[in-house]
N, C-alpha and C positions, 0 to 999 in steps of 0.2 A: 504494500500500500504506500500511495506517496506521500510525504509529510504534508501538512496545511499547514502552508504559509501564512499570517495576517500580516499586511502592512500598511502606515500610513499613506495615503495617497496624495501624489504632490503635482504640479503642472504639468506633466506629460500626462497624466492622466485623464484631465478636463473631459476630453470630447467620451474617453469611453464611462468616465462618471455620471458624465450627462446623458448619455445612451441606457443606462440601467436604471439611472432614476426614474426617467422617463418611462420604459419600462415599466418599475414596477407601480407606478402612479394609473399608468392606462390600463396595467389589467388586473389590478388589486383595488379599486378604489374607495371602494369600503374600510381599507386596511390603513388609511394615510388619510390624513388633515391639511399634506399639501394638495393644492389645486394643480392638473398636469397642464392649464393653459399659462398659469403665471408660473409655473418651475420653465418650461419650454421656453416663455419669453425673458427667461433671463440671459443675460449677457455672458458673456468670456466673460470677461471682465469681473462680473457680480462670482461665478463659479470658480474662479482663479483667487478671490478673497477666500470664498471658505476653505479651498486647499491649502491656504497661506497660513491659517490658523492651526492648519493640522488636527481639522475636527474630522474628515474624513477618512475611513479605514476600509482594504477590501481585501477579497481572495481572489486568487488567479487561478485558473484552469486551463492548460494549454495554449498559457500567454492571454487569456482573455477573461477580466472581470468576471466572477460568477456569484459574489456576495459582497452587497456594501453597508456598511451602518455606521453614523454620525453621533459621535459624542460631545455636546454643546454646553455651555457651561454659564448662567443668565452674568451680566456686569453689575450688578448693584453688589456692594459688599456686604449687604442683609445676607444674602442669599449664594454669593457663591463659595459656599463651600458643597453643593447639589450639582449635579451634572444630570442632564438627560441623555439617555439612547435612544437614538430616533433614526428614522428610514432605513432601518432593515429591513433588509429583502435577501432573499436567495434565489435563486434561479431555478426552476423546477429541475431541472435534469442534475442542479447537486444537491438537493433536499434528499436527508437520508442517512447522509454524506459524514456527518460531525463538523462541517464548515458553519454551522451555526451556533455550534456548542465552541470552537474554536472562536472563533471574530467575538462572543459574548466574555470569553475568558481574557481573551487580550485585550476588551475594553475596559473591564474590570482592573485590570491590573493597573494599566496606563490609569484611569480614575484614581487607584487608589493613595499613586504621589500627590495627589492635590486636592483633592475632596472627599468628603464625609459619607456621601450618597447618592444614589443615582436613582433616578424614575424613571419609566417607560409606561406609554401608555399603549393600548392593544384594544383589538375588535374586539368586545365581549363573547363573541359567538365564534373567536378565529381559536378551539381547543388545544390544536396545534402547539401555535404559538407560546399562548399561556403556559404547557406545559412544559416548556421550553426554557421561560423564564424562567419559573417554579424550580426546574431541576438548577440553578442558576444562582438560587439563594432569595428569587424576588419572591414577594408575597404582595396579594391586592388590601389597596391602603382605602380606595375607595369606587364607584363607580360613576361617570360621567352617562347620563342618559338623553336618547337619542342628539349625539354631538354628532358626528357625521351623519349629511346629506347627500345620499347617491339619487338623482333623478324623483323620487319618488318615497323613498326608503332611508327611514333613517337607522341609525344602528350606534348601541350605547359600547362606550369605551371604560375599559380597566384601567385604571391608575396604579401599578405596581411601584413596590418600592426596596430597595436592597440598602445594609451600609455596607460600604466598601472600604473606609480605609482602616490602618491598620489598629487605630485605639480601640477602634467597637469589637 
């Protein structure tokens, strides 16, 4: 078996970032709070800052993007010492894989020099996922009800939440 690589992703990687989000915003959209027509009209430029922060992290498969997830960290000094993990995705054909249980460990860890705890928030109804977290150390902190709107359908989100650094 080959090892799984996580790493951060930095400007060479823009256009295939932006390939995957987009991705998984069009055929997940239940699953994300971002909208795929305002992530699409963003700029290089706007995509080339968040690479610059180093909030982005993926796995590769035969040189090509197959899992990305975003670890974001709010600016007020109330509050950051929380990080969120947001817009993960995997690519159906490496679901299965451990590239989820991987990229969730190496975000943990990178969190754990600089912050206290991390949230994620998740489809209620995405079991999958949840259990994902769950195996992960996160537990649901609370429930957001019908927050995302798909066409017609709304659908309530988990607020999970883990500590991560090393005093807890």
């Amino acid at each position: 078996m080959t090892a799984i690589i996580v790493e951060r992703l930095g400007a060479v990687d823009v256009d295939a970032l932006r390939a995957i989000r987009l991705e998984s915003l069009n055929l997940h959209p239940d699953c994300f709070s971002a909208d795929p027509d305002i992530v699409g009209a963003m700029t290089t430029e706007q995509w080339l800052d968040g690479l610059s922060r180093g909030i982005w992290f993926g796995v590769r498969k035969d040189g090509a993007l197959v899992a990305i997830a975003a670890l974001t960290r709010p600016e007020s000094k109330k509050i950051n010492h929380t990080g969120e993990l947001c817009a993960m995705y995997v690519r159906a054909d490496a679901r299965g894989t451990g590239i989820a249980d991987s990229l969730i460990r190496y975000i943990v860890d990178v969190a754990a020099e600089e912050i206290d705890q991390i949230t994620v928030t998740v489809n209620a109804e995405n079991k999958r996922a949840i259990k994902l977290y769950e195996r992960h150390g996160f537990r649901i902190a609370g429930r957001i009800p019908r927050y995302i709107r798909v066409g017609n359908s709304l659908h309530d989100e988990l607020i999970m939440v883990r500590a991560v650094s090393s005093s807890d």
